[in-house]
MARLUMDO-588739 format. One record per residue (C-alpha): z, y negated, x negated; residue in three letters. Coordinates in steps of 0.25 Angstrom, whole numbers, padded with zeros to 4 digits, always signed. Each point is the difference from the previous one (the first is absolute). Layout:
N
ZYXALA ...
//
This chain:
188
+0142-0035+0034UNK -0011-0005-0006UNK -0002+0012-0011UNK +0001+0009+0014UNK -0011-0009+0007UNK -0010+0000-0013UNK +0003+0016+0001UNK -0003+0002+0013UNK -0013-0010-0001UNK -0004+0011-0014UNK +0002+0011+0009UNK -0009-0005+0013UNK -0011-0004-0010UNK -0001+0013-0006UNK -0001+0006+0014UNK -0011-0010+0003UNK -0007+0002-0013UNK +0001+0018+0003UNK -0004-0002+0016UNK -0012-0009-0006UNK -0005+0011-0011UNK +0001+0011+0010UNK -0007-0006+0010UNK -0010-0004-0010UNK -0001+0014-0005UNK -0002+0004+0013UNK -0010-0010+0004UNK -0008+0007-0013UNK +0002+0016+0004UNK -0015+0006+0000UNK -0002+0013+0005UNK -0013+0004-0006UNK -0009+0013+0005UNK -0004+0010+0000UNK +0008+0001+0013UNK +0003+0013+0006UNK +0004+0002+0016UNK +0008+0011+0006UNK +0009+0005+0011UNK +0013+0000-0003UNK +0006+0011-0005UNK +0015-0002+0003UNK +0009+0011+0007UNK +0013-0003+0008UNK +0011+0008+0002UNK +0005+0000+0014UNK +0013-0011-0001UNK -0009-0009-0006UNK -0012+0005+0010UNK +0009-0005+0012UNK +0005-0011-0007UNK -0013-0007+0000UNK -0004+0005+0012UNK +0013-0006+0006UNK -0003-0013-0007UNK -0015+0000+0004UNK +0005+0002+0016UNK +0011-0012-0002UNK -0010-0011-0004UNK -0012+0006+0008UNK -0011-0006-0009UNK -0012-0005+0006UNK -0009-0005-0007UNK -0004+0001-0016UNK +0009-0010-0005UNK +0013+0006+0006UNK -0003+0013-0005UNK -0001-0004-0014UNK +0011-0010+0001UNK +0008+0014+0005UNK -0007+0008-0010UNK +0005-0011-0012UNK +0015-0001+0004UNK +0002+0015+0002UNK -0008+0003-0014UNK +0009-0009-0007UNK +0012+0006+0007UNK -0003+0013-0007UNK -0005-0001-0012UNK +0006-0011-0011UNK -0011+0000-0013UNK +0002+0007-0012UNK -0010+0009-0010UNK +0010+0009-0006UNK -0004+0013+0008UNK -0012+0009+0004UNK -0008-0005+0012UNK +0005+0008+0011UNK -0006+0000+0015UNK +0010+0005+0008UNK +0012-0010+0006UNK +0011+0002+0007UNK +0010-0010+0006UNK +0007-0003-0013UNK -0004-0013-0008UNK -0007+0003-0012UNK -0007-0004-0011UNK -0016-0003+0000UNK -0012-0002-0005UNK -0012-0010+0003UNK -0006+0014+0005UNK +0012+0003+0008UNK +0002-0012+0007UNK -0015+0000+0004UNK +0001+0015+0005UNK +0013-0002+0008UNK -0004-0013+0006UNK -0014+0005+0001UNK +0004+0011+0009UNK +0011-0009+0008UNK -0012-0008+0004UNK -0009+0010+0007UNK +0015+0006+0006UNK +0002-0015+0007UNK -0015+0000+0003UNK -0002+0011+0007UNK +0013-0003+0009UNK -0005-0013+0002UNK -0015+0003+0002UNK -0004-0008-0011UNK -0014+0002-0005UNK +0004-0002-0013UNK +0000+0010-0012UNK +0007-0001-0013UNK -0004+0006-0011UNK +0004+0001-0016UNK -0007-0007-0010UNK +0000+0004-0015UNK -0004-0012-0009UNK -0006+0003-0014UNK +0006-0011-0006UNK +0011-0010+0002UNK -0001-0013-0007UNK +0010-0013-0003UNK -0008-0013-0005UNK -0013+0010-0002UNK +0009+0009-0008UNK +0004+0014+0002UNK +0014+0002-0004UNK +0003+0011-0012UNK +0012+0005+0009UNK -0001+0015+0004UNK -0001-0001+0017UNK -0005-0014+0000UNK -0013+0002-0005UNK -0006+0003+0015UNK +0005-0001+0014UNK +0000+0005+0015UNK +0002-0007+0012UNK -0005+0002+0014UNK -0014-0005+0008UNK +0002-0001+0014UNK -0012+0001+0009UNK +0000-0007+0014UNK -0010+0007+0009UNK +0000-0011+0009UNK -0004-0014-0007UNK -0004+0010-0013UNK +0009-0008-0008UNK +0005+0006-0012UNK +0015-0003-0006UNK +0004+0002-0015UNK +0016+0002+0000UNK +0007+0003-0010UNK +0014+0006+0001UNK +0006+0001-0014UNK -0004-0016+0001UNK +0007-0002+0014UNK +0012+0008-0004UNK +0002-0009-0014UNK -0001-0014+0008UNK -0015-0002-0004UNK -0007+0001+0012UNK -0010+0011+0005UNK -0011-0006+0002UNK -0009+0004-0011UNK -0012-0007+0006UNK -0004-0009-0011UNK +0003+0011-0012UNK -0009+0010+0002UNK -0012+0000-0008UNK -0013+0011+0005UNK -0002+0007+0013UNK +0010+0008+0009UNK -0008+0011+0006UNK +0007+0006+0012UNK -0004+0009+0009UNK +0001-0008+0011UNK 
//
């Protein structure tokens, strides 16, 4: 019972100690500019298309934060994350792999979809990162060296939201607030 107790006691430290270092390691994600803004470009096909307008019309978003809570959950229901195929902007209903530039597309593009239901004056666009950093350091990892995400841009109180997807979907939170380094122009 004991050597079972010690076990177990190994097990939850080694937990702790990988929940500590991820969170550190996100507390220490720099997203460095140039930063490029753009409309996303993702495309729907129709089973999808009314799966997200279905979903949009059940929580009847009203506001900005519902609309990206909707737009978060529904992202990570499609996509899980994965590097080992060609960027693709076309989704149907089936859960696939994705991207950094996939997630930000699709949830991107979700966004303005539960906006304009909900008449939010709010816009998402797509922000490409030059460079992405861990402690001050650009990881030597093909796909890792830079990153997208999504600015949100609230036409009423002309706050601006950095969320991040990819983040969200792996459990590290999206709010990118406090990583990005240099200025976001949008058009807005």
């Amino acid at each position: 019972m004991r050597k079972l107790r010690r076990v177990v006691l190994g097990i939850l430290a080694l937990l702790g100690l990988l929940v500590f270092v991820v969170v550190m390691t996100r507390a220490r994600v720099g997203l460095v500019g140039p930063h490029a803004v753009g409309p996303s470009l993702a495309r729907f096909d129709a089973a999808l298309d009314a799966a997200v307008r279905f979903q949009i019309e059940a929580e009847k978003p009203r506001t900005v934060e519902d609309a990206m809570q909707l737009s978060l959950k529904l992202t990570g229901d499609h996509l899980h994350f994965g590097l080992g195929h060609p960027t693709q902007f076309a989704f149907g209903a089936a859960r696939r792999s994705g991207n950094c530039i996939e997630y930000a597309h699709l949830f991107a593009r979700i966004f303005d979809m539960a906006a304009m239901r909900g008449k939010i004056a709010a816009k998402a666009y797509v922000v490409h990162s030059a460079r992405a950093e861990v402690f001050g350091r650009m990881l030597p990892l093909p796909g890792l060296r830079d990153h997208d995400w999504v600015v949100i841009v609230d036409d009423v109180d002309k706050r601006k939201w950095f969320v991040d997807p990819t983040f969200d979907d792996a459990w590290l939170g999206w709010d990118l607030t406090t990583n990005v380094q240099g200025d976001v122009r949008t058009p807005r």
